[in-house]
PyMOL CGO cylinders between C-alpha atoms (Angstrom):
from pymol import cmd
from pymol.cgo import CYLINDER

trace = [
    CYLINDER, 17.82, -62.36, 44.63, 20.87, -62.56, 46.97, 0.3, 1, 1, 1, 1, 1, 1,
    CYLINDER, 20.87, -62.56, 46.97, 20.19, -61.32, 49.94, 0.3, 1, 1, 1, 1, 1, 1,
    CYLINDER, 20.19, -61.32, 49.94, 23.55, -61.49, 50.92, 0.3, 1, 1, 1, 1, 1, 1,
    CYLINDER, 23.55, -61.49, 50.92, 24.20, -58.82, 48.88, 0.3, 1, 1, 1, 1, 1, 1,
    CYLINDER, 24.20, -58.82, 48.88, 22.32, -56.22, 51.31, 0.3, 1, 1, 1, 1, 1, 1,
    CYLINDER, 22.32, -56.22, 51.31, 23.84, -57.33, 54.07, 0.3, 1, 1, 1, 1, 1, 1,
    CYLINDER, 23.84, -57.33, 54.07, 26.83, -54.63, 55.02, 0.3, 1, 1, 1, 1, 1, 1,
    CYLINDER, 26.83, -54.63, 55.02, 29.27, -56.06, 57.37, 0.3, 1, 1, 1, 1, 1, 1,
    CYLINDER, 29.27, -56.06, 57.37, 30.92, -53.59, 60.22, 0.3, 1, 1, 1, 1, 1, 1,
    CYLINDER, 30.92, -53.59, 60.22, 33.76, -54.57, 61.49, 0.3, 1, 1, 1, 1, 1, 1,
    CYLINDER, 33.76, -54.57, 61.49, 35.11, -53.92, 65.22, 0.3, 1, 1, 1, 1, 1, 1,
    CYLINDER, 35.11, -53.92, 65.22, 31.60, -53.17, 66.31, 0.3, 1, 1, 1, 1, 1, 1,
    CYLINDER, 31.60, -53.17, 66.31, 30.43, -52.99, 68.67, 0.3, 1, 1, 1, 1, 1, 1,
    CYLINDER, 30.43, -52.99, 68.67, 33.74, -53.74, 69.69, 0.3, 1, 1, 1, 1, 1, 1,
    CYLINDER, 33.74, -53.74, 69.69, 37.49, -54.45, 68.54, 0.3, 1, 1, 1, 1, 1, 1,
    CYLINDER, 37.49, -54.45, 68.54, 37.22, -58.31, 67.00, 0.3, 1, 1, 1, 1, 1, 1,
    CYLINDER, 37.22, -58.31, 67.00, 33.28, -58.48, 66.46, 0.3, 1, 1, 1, 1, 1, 1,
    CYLINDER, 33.28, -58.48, 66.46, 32.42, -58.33, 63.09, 0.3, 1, 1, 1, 1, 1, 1,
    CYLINDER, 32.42, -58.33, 63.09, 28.74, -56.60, 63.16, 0.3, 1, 1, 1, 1, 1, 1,
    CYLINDER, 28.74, -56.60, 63.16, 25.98, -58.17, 60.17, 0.3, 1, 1, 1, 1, 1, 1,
    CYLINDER, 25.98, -58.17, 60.17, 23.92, -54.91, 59.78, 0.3, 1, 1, 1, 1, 1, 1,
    CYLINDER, 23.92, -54.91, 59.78, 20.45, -55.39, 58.56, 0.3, 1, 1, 1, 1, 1, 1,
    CYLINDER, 20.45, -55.39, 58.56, 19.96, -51.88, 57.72, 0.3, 1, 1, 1, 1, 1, 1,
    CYLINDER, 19.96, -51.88, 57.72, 20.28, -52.18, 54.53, 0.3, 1, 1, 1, 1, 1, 1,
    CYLINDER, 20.28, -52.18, 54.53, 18.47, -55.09, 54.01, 0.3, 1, 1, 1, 1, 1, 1,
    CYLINDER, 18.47, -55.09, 54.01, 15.53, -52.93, 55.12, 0.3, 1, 1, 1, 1, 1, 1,
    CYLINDER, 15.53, -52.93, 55.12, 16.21, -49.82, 53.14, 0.3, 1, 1, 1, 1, 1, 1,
    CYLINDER, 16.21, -49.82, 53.14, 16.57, -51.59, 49.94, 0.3, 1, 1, 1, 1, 1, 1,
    CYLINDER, 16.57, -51.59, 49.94, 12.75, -52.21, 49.35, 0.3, 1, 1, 1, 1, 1, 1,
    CYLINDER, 12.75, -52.21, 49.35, 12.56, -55.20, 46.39, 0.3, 1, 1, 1, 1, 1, 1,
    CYLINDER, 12.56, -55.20, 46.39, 15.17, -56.95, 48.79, 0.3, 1, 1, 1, 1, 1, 1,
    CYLINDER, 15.17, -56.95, 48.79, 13.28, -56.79, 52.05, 0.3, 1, 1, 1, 1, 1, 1,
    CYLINDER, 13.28, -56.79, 52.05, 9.92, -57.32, 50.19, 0.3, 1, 1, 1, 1, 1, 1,
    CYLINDER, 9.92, -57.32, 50.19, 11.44, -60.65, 48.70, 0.3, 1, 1, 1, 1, 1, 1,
    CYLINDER, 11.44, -60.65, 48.70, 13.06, -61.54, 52.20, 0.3, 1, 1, 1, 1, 1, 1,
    CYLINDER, 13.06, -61.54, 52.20, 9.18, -61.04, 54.25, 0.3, 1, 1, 1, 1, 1, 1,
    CYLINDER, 9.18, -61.04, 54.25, 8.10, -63.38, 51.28, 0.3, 1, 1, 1, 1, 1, 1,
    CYLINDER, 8.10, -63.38, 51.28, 10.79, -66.16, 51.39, 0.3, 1, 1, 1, 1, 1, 1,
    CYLINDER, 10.79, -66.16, 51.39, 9.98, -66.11, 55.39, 0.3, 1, 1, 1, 1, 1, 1,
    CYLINDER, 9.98, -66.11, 55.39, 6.60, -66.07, 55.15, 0.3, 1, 1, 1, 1, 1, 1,
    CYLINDER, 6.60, -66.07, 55.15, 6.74, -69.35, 52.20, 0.3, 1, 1, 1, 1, 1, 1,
    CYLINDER, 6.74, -69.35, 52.20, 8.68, -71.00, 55.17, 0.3, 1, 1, 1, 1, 1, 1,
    CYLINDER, 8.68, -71.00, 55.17, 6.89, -70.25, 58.27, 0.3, 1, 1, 1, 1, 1, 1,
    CYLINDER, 6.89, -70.25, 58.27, 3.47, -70.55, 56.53, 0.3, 1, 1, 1, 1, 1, 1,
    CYLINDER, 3.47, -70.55, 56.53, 3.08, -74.58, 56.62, 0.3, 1, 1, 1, 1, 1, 1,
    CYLINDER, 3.08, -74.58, 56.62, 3.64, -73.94, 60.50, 0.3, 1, 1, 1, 1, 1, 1,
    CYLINDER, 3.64, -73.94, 60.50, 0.37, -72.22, 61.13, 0.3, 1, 1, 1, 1, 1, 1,
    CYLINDER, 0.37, -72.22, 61.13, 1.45, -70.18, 63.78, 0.3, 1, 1, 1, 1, 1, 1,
    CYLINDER, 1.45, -70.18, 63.78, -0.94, -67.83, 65.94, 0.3, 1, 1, 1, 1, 1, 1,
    CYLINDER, -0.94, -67.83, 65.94, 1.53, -65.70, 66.72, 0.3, 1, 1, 1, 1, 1, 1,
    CYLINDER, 1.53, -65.70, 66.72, 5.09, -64.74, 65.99, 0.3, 1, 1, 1, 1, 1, 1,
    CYLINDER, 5.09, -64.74, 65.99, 7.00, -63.35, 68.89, 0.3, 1, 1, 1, 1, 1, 1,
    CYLINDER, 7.00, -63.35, 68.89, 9.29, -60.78, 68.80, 0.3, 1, 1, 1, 1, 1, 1,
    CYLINDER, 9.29, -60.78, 68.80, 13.04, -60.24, 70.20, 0.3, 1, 1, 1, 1, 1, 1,
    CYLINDER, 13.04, -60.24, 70.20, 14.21, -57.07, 71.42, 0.3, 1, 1, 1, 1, 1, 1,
    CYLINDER, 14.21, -57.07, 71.42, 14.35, -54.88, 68.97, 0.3, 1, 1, 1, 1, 1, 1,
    CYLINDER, 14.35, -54.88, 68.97, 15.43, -55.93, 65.51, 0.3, 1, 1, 1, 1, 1, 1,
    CYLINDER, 15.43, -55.93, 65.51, 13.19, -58.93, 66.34, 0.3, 1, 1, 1, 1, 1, 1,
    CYLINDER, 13.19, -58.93, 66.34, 10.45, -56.78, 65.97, 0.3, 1, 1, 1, 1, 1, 1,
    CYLINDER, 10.45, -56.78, 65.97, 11.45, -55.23, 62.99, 0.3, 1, 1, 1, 1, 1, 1,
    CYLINDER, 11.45, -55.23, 62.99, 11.18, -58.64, 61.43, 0.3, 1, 1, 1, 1, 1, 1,
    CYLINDER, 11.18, -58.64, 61.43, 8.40, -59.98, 62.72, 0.3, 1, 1, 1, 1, 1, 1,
    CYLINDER, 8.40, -59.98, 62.72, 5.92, -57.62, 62.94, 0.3, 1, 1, 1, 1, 1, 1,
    CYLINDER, 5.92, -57.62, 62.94, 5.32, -57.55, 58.30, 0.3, 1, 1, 1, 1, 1, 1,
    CYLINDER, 5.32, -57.55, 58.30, 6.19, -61.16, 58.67, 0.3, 1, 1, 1, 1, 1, 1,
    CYLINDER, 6.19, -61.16, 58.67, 2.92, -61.34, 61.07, 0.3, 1, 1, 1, 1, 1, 1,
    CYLINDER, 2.92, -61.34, 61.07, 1.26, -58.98, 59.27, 0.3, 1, 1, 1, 1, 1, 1,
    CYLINDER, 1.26, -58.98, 59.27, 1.89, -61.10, 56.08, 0.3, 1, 1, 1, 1, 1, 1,
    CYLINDER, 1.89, -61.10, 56.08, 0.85, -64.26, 57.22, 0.3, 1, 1, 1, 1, 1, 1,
    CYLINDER, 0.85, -64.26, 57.22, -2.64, -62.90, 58.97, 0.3, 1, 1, 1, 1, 1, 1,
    CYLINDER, -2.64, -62.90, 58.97, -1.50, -63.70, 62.71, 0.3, 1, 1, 1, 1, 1, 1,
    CYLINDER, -1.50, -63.70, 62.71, -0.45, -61.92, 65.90, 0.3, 1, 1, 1, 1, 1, 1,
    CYLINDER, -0.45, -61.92, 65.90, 2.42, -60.07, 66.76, 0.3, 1, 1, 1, 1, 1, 1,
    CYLINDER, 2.42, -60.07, 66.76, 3.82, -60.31, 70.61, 0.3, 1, 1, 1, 1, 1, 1,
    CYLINDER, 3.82, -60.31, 70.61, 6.95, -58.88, 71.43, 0.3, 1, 1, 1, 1, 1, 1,
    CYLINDER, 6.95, -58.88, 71.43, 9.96, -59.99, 74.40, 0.3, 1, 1, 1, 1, 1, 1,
    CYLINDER, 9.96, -59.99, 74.40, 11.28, -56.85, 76.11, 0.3, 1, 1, 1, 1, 1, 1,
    CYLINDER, 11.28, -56.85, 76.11, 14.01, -56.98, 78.32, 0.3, 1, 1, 1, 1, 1, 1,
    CYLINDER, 14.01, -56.98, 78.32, 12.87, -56.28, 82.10, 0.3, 1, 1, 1, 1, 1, 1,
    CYLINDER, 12.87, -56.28, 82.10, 10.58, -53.13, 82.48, 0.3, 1, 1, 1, 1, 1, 1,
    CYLINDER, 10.58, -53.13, 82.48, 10.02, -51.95, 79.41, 0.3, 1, 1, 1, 1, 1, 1,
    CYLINDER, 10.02, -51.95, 79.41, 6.10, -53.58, 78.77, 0.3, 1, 1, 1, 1, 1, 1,
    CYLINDER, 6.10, -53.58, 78.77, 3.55, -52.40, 80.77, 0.3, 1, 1, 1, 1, 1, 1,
    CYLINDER, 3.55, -52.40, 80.77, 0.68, -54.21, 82.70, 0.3, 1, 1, 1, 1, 1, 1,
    CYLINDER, 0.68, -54.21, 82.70, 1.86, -57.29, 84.16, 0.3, 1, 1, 1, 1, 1, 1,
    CYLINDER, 1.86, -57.29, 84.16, 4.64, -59.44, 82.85, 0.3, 1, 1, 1, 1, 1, 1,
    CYLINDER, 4.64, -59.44, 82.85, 6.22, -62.69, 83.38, 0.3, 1, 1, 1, 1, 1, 1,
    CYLINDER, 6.22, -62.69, 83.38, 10.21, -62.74, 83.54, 0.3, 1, 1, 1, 1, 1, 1,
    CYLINDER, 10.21, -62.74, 83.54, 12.23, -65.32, 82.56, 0.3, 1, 1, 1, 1, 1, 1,
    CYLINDER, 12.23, -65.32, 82.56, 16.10, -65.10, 83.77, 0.3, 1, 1, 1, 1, 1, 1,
    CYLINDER, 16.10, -65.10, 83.77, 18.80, -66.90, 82.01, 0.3, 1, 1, 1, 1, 1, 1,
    CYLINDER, 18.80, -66.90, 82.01, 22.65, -67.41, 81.84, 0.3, 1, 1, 1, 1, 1, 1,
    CYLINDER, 22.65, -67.41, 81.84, 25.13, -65.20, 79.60, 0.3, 1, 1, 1, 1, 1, 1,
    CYLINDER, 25.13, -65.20, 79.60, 28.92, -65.93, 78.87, 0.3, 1, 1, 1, 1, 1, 1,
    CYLINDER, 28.92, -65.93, 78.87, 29.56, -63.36, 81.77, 0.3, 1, 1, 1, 1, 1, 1,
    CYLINDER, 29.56, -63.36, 81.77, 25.92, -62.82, 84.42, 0.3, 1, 1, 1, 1, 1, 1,
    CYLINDER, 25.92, -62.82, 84.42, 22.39, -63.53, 83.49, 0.3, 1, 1, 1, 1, 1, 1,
    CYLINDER, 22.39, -63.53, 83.49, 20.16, -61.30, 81.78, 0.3, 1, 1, 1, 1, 1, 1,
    CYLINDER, 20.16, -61.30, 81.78, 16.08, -61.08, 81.91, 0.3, 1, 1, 1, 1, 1, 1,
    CYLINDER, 16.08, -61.08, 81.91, 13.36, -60.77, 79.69, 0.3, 1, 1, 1, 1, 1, 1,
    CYLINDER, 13.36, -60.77, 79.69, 10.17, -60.11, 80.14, 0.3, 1, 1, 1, 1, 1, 1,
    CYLINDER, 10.17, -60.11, 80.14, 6.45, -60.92, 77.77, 0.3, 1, 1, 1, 1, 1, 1,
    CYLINDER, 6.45, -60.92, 77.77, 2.80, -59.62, 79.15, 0.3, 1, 1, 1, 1, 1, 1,
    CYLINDER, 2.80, -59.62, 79.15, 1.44, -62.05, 81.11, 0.3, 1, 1, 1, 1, 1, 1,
    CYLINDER, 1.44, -62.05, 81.11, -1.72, -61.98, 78.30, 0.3, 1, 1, 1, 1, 1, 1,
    CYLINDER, -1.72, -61.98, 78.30, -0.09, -61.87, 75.62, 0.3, 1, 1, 1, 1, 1, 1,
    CYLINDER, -0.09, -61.87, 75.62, -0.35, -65.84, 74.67, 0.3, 1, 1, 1, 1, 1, 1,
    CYLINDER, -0.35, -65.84, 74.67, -3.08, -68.12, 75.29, 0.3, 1, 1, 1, 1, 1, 1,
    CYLINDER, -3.08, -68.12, 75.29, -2.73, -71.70, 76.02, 0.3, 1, 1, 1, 1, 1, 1,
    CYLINDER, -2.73, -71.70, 76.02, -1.50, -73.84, 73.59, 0.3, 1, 1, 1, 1, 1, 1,
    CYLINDER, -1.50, -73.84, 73.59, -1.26, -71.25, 70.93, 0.3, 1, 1, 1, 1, 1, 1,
    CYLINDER, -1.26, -71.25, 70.93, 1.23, -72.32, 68.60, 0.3, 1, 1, 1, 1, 1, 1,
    CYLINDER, 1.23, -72.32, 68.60, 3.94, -69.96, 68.36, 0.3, 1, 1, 1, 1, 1, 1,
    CYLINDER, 3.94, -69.96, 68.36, 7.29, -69.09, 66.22, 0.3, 1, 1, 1, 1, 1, 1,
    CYLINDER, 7.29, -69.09, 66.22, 10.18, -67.08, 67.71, 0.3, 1, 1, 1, 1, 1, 1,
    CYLINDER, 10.18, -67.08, 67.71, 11.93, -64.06, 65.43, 0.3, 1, 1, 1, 1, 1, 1,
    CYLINDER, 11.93, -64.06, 65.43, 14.96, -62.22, 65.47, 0.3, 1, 1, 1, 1, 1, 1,
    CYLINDER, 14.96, -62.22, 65.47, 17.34, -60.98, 63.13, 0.3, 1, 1, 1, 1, 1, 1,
    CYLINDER, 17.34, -60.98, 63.13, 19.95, -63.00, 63.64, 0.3, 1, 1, 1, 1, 1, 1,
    CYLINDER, 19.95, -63.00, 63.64, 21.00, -65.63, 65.80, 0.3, 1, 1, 1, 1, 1, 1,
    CYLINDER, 21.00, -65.63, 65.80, 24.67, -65.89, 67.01, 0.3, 1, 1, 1, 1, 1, 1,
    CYLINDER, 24.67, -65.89, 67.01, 25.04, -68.10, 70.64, 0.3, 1, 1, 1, 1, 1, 1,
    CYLINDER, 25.04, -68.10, 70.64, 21.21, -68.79, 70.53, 0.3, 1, 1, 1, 1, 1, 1,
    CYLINDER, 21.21, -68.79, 70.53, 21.10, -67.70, 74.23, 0.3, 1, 1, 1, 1, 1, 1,
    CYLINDER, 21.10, -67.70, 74.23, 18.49, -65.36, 73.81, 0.3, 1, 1, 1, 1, 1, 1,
    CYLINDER, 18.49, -65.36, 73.81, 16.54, -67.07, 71.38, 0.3, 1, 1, 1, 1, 1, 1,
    CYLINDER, 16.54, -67.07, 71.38, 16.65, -70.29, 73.74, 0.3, 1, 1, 1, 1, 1, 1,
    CYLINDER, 16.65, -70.29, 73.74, 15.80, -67.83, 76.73, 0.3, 1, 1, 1, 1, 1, 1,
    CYLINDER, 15.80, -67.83, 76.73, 12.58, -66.14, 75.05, 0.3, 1, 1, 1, 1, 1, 1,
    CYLINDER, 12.58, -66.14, 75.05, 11.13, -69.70, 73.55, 0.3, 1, 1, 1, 1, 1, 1,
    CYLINDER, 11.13, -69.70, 73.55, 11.43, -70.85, 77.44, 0.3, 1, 1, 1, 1, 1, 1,
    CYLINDER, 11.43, -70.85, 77.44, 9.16, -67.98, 78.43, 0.3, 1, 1, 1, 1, 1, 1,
    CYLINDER, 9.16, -67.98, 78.43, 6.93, -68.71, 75.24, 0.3, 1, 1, 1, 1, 1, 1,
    CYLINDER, 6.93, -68.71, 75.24, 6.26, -71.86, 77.42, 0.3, 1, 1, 1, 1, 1, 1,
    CYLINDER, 6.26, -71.86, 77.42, 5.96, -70.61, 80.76, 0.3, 1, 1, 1, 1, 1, 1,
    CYLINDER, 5.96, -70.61, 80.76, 3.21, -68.53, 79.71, 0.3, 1, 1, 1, 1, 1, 1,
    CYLINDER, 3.21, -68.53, 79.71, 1.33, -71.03, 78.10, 0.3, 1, 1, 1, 1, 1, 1,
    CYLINDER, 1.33, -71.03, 78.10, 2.22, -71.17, 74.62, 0.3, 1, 1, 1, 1, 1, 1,
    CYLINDER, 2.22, -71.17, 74.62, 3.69, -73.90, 72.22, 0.3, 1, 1, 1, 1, 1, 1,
    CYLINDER, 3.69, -73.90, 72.22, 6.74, -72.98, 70.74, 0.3, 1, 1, 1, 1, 1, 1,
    CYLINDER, 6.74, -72.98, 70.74, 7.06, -74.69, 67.31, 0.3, 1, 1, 1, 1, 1, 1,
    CYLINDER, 7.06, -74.69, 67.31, 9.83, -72.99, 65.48, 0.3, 1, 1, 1, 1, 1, 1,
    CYLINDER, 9.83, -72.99, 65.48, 12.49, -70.06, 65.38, 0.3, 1, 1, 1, 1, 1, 1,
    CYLINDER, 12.49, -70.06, 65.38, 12.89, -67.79, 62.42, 0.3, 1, 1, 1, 1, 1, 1,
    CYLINDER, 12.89, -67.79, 62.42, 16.07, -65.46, 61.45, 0.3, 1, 1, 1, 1, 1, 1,
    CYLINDER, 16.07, -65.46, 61.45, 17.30, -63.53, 59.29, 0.3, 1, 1, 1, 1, 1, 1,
    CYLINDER, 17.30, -63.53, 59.29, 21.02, -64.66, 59.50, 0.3, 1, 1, 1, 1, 1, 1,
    CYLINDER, 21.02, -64.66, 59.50, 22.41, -67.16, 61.39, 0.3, 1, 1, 1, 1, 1, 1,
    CYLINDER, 22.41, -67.16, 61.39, 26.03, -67.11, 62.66, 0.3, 1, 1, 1, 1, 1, 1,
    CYLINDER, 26.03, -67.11, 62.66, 26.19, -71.09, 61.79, 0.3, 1, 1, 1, 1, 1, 1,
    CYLINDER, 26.19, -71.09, 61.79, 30.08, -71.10, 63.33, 0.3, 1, 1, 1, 1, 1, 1,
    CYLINDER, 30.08, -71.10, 63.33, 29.00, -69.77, 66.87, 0.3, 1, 1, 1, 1, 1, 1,
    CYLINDER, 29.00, -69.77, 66.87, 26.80, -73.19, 67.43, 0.3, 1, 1, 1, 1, 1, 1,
    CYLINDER, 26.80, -73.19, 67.43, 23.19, -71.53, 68.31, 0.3, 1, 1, 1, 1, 1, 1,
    CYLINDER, 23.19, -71.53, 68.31, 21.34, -73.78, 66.28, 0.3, 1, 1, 1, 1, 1, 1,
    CYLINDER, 21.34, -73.78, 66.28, 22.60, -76.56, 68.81, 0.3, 1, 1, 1, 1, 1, 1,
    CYLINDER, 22.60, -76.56, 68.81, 21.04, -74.51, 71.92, 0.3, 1, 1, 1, 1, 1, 1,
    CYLINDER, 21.04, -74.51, 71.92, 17.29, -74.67, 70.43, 0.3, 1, 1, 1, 1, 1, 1,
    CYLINDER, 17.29, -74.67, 70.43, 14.66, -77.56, 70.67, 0.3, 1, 1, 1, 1, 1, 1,
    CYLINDER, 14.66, -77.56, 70.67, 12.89, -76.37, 67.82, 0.3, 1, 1, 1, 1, 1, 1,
    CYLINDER, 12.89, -76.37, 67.82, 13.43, -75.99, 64.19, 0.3, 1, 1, 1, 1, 1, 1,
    CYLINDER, 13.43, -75.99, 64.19, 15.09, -73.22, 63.32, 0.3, 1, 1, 1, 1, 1, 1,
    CYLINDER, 15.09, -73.22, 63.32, 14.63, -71.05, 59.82, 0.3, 1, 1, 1, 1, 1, 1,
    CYLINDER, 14.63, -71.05, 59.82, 17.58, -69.14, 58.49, 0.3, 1, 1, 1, 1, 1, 1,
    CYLINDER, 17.58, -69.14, 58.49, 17.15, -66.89, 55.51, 0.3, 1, 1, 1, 1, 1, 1,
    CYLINDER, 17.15, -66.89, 55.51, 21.12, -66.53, 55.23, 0.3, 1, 1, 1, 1, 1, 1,
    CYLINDER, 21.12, -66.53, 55.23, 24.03, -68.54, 57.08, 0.3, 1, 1, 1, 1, 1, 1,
    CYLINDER, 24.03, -68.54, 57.08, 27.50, -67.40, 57.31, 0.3, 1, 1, 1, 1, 1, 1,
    CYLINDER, 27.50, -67.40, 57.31, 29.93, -70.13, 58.24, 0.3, 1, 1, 1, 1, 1, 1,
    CYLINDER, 29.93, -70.13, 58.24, 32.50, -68.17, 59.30, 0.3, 1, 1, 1, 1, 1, 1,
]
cmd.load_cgo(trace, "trace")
């Protein structure tokens, strides 16, 4: 199946020049988000992960069935207070300011391996920034997982782990 296909491009959102890759109907169509869970789960599953954490909030919309399908946990990276209980923050750099995010400071046990999820990945900043706090709290990052991967804004170059695109767009 290409997945491609159920991908509906925006453009000038969320703003004049940006051209928006809108999973929503990736998700509505139900063989073609069924076959994309499966094709991540094939990948990820050789990984053994313990948990799959979760990026503010399409992040979660991907890895939560991925989890689900592979048998492990589900965490998920809010940005600063939105969890409850206590939290660990991580700050990091944008283009233009920093930004924080935040993960319960029980949510990963030491040395639990651990994969990274979002829909997409564009500058990799935020995927960089919450596999940083995967570590801080203990955990072994071992891999990053997306949906689509803006391949012509570089974020593949920002991570130090392997990363798993379902789809690439080059430009």
């Amino acid at each position: 199946m290409d997945l491609k296909a159920h991908i509906r491009h925006i453009p000038d959102f969320p703003k004049p020049g940006i051209l928006f890759y809108d999973i929503s109907t990736l998700l509505a169509h139900a063989d073609a988000w069924k076959v994309c869970v499966d094709r991540m789960r094939a990948a990820v599953a050789p990984q053994k992960p313990d948990l799959l954490v979760g990026i503010e909030s399409r992040g979660f919309l991907v890895a939560a069935p991925l989890a689900y399908a592979l048998g492990c946990g589900f965490v998920m990276v809010r940005k600063r207070g939105k969890l409850p209980g206590s939290t660990i923050k991580h700050t990091y750099e944008l283009e233009y300011g920093t930004d924080t995010i935040e993960i319960q400071s029980d949510a990963i046990g030491p040395g639990q391996r651990v994969i990274v999820v979002d829909d997409l990945l564009a500058t990799g900043g935020t995927m960089r920034a919450a596999i940083d706090l995967v570590r801080k709290v203990g955990g072994d990052a071992t891999g990053a997982l997306c949906i689509i991967e803006l391949a012509f804004l570089g974020g593949r170059g920002r991570l130090d782990v392997p990363l798993t695109a379902m789809l690439s767009y080059e430009s």
